[in-house]
BAVOKOL-707024 format. One line per 5 residues: number of its first residue (from 0); their letters; for each residue y, x, z of C-alpha. Coordinates in nm, 3 decimals. Layout:
<recs>
NUM = a = Y X Z; ...
</recs>
This chain:
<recs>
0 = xxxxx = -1.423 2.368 1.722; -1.457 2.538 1.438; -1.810 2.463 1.330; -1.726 2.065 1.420; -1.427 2.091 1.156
5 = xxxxx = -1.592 2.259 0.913; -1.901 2.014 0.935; -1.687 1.693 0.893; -1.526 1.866 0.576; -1.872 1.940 0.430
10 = xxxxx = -1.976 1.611 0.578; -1.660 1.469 0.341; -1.767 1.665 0.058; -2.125 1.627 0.004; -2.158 1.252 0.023
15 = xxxxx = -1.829 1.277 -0.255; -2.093 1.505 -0.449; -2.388 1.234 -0.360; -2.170 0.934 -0.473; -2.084 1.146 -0.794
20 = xxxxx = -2.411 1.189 -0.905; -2.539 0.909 -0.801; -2.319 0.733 -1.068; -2.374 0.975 -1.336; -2.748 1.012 -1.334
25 = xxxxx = -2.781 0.878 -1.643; -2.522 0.998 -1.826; -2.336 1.290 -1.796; -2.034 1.317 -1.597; -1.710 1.341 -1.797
30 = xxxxx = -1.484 1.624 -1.575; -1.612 1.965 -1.531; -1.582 2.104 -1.162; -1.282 2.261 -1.267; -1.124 1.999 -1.452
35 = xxxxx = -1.216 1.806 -1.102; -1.009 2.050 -0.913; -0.731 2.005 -1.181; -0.709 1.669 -1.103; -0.768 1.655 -0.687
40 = xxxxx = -0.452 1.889 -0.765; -0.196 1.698 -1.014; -0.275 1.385 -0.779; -0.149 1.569 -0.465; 0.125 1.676 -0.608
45 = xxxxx = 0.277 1.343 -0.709; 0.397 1.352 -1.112; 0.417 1.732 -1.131; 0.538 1.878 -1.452; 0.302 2.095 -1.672
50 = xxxxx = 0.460 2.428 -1.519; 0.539 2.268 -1.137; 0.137 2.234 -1.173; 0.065 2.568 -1.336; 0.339 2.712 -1.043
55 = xxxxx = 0.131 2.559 -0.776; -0.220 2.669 -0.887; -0.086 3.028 -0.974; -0.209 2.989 -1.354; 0.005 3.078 -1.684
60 = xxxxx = 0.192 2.806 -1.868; -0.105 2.761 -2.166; -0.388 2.832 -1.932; -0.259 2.485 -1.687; -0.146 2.317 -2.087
65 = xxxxx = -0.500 2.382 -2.192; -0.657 2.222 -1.923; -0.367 1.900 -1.909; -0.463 1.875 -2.274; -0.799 1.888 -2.242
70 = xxxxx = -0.764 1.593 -1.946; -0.505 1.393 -2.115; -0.795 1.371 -2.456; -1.041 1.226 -2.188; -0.822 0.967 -2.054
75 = xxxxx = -0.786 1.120 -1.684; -0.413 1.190 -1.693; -0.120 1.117 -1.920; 0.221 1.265 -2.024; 0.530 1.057 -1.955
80 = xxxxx = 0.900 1.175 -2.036; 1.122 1.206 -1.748; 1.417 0.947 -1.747; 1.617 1.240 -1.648; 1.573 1.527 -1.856
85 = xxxxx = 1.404 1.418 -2.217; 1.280 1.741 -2.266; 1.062 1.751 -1.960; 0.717 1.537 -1.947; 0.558 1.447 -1.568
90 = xxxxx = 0.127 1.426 -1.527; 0.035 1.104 -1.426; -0.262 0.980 -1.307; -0.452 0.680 -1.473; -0.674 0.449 -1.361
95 = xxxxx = -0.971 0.596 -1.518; -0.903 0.891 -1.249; -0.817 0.638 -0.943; -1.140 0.489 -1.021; -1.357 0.852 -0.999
100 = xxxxx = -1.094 0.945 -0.695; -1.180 0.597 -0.511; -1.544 0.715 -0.481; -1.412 1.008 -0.237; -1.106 0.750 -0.099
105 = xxxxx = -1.299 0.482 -0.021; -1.556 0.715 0.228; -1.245 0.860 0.411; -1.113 0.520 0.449; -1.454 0.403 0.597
110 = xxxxx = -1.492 0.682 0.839; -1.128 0.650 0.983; -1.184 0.276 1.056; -1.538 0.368 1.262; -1.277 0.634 1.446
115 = xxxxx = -1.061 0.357 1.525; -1.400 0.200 1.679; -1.507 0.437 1.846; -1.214 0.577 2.007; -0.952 0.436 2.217
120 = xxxxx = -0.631 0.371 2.073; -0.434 0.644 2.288; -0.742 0.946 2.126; -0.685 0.799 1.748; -0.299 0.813 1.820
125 = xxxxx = -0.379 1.217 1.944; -0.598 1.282 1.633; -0.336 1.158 1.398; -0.098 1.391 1.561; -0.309 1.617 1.583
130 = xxxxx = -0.392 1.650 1.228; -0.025 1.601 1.125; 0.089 1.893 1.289; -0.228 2.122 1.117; -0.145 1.981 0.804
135 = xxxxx = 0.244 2.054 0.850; 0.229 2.365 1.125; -0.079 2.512 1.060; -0.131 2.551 0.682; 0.166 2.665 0.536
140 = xxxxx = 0.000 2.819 0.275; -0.045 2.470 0.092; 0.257 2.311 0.065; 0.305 1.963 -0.069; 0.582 1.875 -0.284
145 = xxxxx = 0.780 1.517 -0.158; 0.623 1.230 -0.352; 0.763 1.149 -0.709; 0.730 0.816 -0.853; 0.799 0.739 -1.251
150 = xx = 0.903 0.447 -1.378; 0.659 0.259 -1.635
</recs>
């Protein structure tokens, strides 16, 4: 079982790396592989402030404000005050970044619906719980924060 999950997640990742250089290959992609990280990370945690982000990817303060600054000049995230508390400022992603993200969405999205071919609807049902359960259960090292939403 092993080997089978860890193809499908290299299976996942490669053709994201094949789409992304497919598009860039004549110009030169914008995010590093870090930056790329940065980002996969901000959008799974909702609107995370500058320090819930540093918090979650066990980085200082200015080393995660270095980076959001550096993303926020290229137009892949931007700063917007919470209603709340003025002094605080959520990461939000912008459609520049759905865009690049879409590339990797859009593939998932594909495979699940030729699952939902292939399989009866009592297996797909199983899989989904499945994976809800290793996502909840079995990785508690990775925990998710609820999703935020900020108003325009």
């Amino acid at each position: 079982m092993e080997q089978a999950f860890n193809e499908v997640y290299t299976k996942f990742k490669l053709h994201f790396y094949q789409e992304i250089f497919r598009r860039f290959q004549d110009r030169e992609a914008s995010l590093t592989t870090v930056e790329t990280f940065c980002m996969e990370s901000i959008m799974a945690l909702g609107s995370p402030t500058v320090n819930e982000f540093a918090t979650f990817m066990h980085i200082s303060p200015p080393n995660a404000a270095y980076k959001v600054n550096s993303l926020v000049k290229k137009g892949y995230i931007r700063k917007v005050q919470s209603p709340d508390d003025r002094r605080e400022y959520h990461l939000e992603v912008t459609q520049k970044y759905i865009d690049y993200y879409n590339i990797s969405a859009a593939y998932t999205t594909e495979v699940v619906a030729r699952v939902n071919r292939r399989f009866p609807p009592e297996d797909c049902a199983k899989l989904e719980e499945m994976l809800t359960i290793v996502s909840r259960e079995l990785m508690p090292e990775v925990v998710l924060p609820e999703r935020r939403t900020t108003e325009p």
